[in-house]
C-alpha positions in Angstrom: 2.9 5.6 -22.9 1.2 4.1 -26.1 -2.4 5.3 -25.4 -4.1 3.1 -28.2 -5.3 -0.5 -27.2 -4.7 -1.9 -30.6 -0.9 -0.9 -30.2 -0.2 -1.1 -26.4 -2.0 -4.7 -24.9 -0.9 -4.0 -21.2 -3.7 -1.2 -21.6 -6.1 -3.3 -23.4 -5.3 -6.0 -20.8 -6.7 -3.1 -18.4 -9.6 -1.9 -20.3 -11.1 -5.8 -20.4 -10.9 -5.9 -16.3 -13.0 -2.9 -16.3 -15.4 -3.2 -19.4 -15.7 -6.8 -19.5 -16.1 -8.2 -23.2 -19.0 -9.6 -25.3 -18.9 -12.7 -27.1 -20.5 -12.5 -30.8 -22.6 -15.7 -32.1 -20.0 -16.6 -34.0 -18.2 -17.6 -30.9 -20.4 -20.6 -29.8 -19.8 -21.9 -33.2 -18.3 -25.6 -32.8 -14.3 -24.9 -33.0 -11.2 -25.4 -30.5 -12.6 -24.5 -27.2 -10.5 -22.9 -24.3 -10.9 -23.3 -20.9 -14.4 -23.3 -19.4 -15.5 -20.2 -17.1 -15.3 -20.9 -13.5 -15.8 -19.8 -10.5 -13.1 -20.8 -8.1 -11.5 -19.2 -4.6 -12.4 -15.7 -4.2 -14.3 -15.3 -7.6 -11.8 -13.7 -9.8 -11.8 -16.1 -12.1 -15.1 -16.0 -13.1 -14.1 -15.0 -16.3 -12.9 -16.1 -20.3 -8.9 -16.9 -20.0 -7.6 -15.1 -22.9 -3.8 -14.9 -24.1 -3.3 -11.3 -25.4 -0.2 -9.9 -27.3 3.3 -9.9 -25.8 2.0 -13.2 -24.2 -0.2 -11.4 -21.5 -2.4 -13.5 -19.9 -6.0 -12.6 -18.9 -9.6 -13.3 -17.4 -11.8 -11.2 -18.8 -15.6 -10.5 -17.4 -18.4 -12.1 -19.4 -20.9 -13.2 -17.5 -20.9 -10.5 -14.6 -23.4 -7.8 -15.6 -21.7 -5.1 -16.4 -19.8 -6.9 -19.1 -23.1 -6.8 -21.1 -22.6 -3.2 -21.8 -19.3 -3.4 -22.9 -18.1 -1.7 -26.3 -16.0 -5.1 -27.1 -16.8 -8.1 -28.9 -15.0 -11.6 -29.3 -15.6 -12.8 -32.7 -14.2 -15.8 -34.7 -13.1 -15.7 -37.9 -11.3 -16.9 -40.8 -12.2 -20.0 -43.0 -11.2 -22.4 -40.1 -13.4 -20.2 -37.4 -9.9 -20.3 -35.2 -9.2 -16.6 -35.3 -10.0 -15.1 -32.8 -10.7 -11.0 -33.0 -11.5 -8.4 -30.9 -14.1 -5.8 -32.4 -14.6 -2.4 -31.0 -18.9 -2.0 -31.4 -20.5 0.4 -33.5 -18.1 0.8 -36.6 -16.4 -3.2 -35.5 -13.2 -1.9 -35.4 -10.5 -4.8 -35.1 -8.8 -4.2 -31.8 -7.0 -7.3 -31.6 -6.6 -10.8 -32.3 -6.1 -13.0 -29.3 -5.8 -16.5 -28.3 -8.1 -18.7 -25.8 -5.4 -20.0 -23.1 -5.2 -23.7 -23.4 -7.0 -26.2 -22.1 -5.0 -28.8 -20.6 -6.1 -32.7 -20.9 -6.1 -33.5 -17.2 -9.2 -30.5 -17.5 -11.1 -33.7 -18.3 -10.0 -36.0 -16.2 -11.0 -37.5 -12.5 -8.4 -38.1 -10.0 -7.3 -41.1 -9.4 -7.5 -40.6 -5.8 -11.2 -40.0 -5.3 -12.9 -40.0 -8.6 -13.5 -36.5 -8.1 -13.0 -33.9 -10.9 -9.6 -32.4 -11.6 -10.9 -28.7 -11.7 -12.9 -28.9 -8.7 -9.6 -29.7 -7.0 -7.4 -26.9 -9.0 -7.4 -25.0 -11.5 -5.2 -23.4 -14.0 -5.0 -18.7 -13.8 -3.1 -18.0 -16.3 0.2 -20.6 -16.1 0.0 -21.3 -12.7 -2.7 -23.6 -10.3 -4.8 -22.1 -7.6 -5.9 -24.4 -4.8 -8.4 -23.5 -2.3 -7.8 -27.1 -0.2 -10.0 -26.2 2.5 -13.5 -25.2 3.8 -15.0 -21.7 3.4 -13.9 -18.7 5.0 -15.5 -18.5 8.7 -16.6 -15.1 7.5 -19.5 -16.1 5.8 -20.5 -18.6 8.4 -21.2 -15.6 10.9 -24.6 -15.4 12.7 -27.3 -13.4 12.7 -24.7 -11.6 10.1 -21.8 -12.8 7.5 -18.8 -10.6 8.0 -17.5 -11.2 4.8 -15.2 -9.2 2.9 -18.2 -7.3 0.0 -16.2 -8.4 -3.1 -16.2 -12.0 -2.5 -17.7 -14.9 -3.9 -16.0 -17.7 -2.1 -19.0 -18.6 0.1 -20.8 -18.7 -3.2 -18.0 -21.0 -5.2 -16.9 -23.8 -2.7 -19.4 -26.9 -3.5 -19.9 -25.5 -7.1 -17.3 -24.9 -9.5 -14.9 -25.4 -6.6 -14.9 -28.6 -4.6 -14.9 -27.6 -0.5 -12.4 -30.2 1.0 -9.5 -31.7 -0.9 -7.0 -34.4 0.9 -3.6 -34.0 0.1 -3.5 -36.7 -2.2 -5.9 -35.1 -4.3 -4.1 -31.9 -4.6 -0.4 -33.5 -5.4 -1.7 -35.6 -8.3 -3.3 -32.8 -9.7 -0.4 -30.6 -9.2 1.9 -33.7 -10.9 -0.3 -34.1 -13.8 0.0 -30.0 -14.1 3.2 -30.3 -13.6 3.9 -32.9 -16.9 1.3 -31.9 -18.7 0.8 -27.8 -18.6 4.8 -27.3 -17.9 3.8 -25.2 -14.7 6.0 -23.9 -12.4 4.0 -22.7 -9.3 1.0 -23.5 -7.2 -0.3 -21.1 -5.1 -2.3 -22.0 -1.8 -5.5 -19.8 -0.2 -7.0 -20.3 2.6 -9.8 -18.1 4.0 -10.1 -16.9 8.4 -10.6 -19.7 10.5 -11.5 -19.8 14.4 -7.9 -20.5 16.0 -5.7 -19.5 13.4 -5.1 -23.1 11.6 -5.3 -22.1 8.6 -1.4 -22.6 8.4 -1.9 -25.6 9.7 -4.2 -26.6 7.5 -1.4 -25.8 4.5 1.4 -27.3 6.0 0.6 -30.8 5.0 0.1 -29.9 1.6 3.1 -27.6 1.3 5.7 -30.9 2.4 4.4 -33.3 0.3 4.5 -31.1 -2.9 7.6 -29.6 -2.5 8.7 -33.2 -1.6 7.6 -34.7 -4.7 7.2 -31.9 -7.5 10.1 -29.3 -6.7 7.5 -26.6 -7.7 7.3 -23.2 -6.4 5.1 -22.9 -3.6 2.9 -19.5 -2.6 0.7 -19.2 0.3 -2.0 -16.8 0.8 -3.7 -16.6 3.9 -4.6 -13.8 7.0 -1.4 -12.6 8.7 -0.5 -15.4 11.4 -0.2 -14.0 15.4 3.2 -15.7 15.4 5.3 -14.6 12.8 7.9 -17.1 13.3 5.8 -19.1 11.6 7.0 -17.6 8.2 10.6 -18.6 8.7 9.1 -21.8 9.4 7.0 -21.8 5.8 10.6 -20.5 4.3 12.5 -23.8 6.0 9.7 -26.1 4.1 10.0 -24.4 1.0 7.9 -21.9 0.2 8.3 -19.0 -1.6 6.3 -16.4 -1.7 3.7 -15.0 1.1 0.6 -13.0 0.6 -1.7 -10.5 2.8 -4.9 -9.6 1.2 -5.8 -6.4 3.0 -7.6 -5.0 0.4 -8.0 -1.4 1.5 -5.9 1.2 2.1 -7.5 4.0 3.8 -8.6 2.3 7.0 -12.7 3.4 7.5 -12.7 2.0 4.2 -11.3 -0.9 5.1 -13.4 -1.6 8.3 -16.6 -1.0 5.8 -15.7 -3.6 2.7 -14.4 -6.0 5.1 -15.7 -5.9 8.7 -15.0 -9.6 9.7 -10.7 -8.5 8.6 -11.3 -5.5 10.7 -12.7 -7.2 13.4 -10.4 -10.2 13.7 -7.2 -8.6 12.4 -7.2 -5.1 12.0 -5.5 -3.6 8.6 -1.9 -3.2 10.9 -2.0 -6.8 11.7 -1.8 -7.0 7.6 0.9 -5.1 7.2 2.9 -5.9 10.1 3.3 -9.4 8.5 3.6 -7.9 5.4 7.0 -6.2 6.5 8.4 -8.9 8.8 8.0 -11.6 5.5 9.5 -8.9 3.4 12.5 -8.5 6.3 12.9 -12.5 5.7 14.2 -12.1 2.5 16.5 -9.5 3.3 18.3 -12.2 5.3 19.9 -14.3 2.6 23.0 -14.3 1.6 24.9 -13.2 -1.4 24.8 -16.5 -3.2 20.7 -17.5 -1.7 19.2 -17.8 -5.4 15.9 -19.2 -3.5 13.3 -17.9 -4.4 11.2 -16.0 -1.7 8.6 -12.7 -1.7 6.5 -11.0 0.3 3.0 -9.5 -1.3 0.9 -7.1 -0.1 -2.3 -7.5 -2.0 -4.8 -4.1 -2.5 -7.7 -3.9 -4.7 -7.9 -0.6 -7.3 -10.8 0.3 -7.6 -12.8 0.3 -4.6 -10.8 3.0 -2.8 -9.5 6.5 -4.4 -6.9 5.7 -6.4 -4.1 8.1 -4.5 -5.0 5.6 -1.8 -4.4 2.7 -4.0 -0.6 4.4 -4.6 -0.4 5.2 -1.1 -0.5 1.4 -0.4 1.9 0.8 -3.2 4.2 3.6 -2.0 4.0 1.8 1.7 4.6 -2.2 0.5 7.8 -1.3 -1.8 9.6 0.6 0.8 9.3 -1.9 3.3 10.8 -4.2 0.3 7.5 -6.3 -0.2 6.1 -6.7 -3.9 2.5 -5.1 -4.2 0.1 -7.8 -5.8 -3.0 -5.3 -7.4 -6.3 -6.3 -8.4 -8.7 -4.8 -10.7 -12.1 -4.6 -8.8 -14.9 -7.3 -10.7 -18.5 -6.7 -9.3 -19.3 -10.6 -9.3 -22.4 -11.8 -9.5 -24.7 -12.4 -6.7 -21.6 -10.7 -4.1 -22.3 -7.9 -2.0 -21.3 -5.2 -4.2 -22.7 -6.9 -7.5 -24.5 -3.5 -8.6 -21.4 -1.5 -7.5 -19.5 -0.2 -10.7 -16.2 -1.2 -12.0 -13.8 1.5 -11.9 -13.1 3.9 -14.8 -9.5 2.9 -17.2 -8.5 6.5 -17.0 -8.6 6.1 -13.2 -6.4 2.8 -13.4 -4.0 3.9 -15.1 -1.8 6.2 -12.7 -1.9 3.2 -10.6 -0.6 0.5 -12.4 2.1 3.0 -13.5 3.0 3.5 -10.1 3.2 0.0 -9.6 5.9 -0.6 -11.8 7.8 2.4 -11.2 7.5 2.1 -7.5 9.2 -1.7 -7.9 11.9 -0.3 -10.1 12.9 2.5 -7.9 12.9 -0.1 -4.7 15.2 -2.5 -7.1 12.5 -5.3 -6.5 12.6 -8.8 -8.4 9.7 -8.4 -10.2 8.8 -11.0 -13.1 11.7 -13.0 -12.2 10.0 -16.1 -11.6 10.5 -19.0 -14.6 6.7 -18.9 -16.8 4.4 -17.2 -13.8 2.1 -15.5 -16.3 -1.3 -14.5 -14.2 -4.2 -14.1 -15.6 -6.2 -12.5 -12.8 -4.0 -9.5 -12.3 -1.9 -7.0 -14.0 1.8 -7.8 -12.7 4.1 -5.3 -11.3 6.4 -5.8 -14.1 3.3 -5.2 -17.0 3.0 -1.8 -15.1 5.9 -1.2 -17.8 3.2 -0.4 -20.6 1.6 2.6 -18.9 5.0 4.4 -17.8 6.1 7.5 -19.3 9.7 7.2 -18.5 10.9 3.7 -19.8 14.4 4.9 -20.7 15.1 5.5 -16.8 14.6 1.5 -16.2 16.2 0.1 -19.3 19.6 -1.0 -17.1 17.3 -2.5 -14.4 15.1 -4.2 -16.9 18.7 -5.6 -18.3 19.6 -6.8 -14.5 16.1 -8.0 -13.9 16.4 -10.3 -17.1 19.6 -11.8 -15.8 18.2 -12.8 -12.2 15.6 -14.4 -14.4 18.3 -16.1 -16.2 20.0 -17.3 -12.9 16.6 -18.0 -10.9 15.1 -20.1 -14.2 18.6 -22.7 -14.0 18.4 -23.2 -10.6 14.4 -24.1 -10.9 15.7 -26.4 -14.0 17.9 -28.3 -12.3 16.1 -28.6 -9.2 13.2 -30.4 -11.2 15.9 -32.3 -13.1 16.6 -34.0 -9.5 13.1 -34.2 -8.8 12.7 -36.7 -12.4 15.8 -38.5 -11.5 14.1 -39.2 -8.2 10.6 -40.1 -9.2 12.4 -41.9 -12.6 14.6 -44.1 -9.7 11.5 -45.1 -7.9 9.7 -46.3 -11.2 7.9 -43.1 -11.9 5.9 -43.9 -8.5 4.7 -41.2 -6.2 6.6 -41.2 -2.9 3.6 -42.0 -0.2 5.9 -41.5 2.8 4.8 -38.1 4.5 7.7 -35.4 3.8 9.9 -34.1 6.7 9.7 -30.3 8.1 
């Protein structure tokens, strides 16, 4: 691998999660402005959304503490002030210039609906919108003690940055006007624990009616549901992908970061759902071009990292897609004061990502103009591998499922215009069928 960040941005990309950037006066000067820095669902995007070479997409720390200590700076230049560079401290050596990720005009807008902010109902990681439609996570309603996972910031976000309860009206004309106006392709649904197990309830509702009236792809991340069924279910109505957040790997670990999981799940819980969504997709047929994937998302960084590779080792060859995150000590979270990991230590990790996905022949990066912001994706693990030659004919078939999978979403949405163009560009107010 290319082991200089001004030549390879996958591992610049990787060195922002875990040193964070500064931003130089020069910044603040008035000029185009990107998105604003918010806090929404779990915390992760607490960050600047930054557009790096190669078109990678990224949220990089700057107002958590350790970012203040970083060796990188964020300066503009040029007689406009539009450039945007990246200056290593000390001798300001130029790193990279970057772009601020767009901000789209609905950002300003209020909903029709309720009068209630846009953002506050989604928001936009990287290319895609994030919805967290519901209350907080049960977890950090516990009494005398919160049993909430230490790395989040939910309870801290809902009511803030992040509005706590949003109808399903709310949601589907934000998701419309993101669909028109940012060209996205993909929503994707959390939901934190909730006594009873609704929170797939809760999702349904929203699920119909978007997939009624927008034709986009649908995720949904949630705890693993007692009856599994319920994922062929979610699969009939249209979604298509599935996450489990387990976290943690090695298991005492996992009881200590997130002791209200342990207690109401267990980590095999996790992954038994993990494998039976994964054992979903293995059931189309030959010519099923619907989309569908099964994640099992870890967090690097807060475990050793053979653990983290363990995990990996364990999602691909049960045919799931492992979804990693770069620990961020947020601000005012449990482990605030806890350290982000090291690069160096990252770096086998991600590697093993990708190659771990190529080996299991895995769809990875498939999906039309899913660029994330908050993670490194399996298929950017391709920057830190030392054996790209070995995956250049699966990288060729990879690019032609994308091919096949990006016509099919095309000409879905085509019918989805024709519809809503039939109807006087109206949304459809009838609840959608199961």
């Amino acid at each position: 691998m290319e082991t200089d960040i001004r030549y390879n941005p996958g591992l610049l990309k990787l060195e922002l999660y875990c040193k964070g950037i500064r931003l130089d006066d020069s910044f603040f000067k008035e000029s185009k402005r990107g998105r604003q820095i918010m806090r929404t669902r779990a915390g992760l995007g607490s960050g600047l959304e930054l557009v790096l070479e190669d078109g990678l997409w990224t949220n990089v720390p700057v107002v958590e503490p350790f970012a203040a200590n970083s060796p990188y700076l964020l300066f503009r230049e040029g007689d406009d002030g539009e450039t945007l560079v990246i200056r290593r401290d000390g001798d300001r050596e130029k790193i990279a210039e970057v772009e601020l990720s767009p901000k789209p005009s609905w950002y300003e807008r209020n909903t029709e609906v309720s009068g209630k902010p846009m953002t506050r109902v989604g928001s936009l990681q990287g290319t895609y919108l994030g919805v967290y439609p519901s209350k907080v996570c049960e977890y950090w309603l516990d009494k005398p003690e919160k049993t909430n996972c230490k790395f989040c910031s939910v309870g801290l976000n809902l009511g803030a940055d992040d509005a706590d309860e949003k109808s399903v009206e709310e949601v589907l004309e934000v998701a419309i006007a993101a669909r028109d106006e940012s060209k996205i392709t993909y929503v994707d649904f959390n939901t934190g624990h909730y006594t009873g197990e609704t929170y797939l309830d809760i999702l349904e509702p929203y699920i119909r009616r978007l997939k009624e009236e927008t034709g986009l792809l649908i995720g949904v991340q949630t705890p693993p549901h007692a009856d599994l069924s319920r994922y062929d279910r979610l699969k009939e109505m249209g979604v298509n992908r599935v996450s489990f957040c387990f976290e943690i790997w090695d298991e005492e670990r996992f009881i200590d970061v997130c002791p209200g999981k342990h207690r109401e799940y267990g980590l095999k819980r996790y992954l038994d759902a993990v494998k039976y969504c994964a054992e979903i997709g293995k059931r189309r047929g030959p010519f099923d071009f619907d989309a569908w994937v099964s994640n099992g998302e870890i967090i690097a960084g807060l475990e050793k990292p053979e653990d983290s590779m363990a995990a990996i080792d364990w999602i691909t060859e049960n045919g799931a897609i492992p979804t990693v995150c770069v620990f961020r000590p947020l601000k005012a979270t449990d482990y605030a004061d806890v350290p982000p990991p090291k690069t160096e230590d990252m770096i086998p990790v991600f590697a093993r990502l990708y190659e771990a996905c190529m080996d299991h022949d895995l769809p990875i990066g498939v999906a039309p103009n899913v660029h994330v912001s908050l993670v490194l994706l399996p298929e950017e693990g391709r920057y830190f591998t030392s054996k790209p030659q070995k995956y250049r004919w699966k990288e060729m078939k990879l690019k032609a499922q994308k091919t096949v999978y990006r016509k099919k979403f095309l000409h879905d949405l085509e019918t989805f215009d024709r519809r809503r163009a039939e109807n006087g560009g109206r949304i459809v107010k009838e609840p959608a069928r199961a």
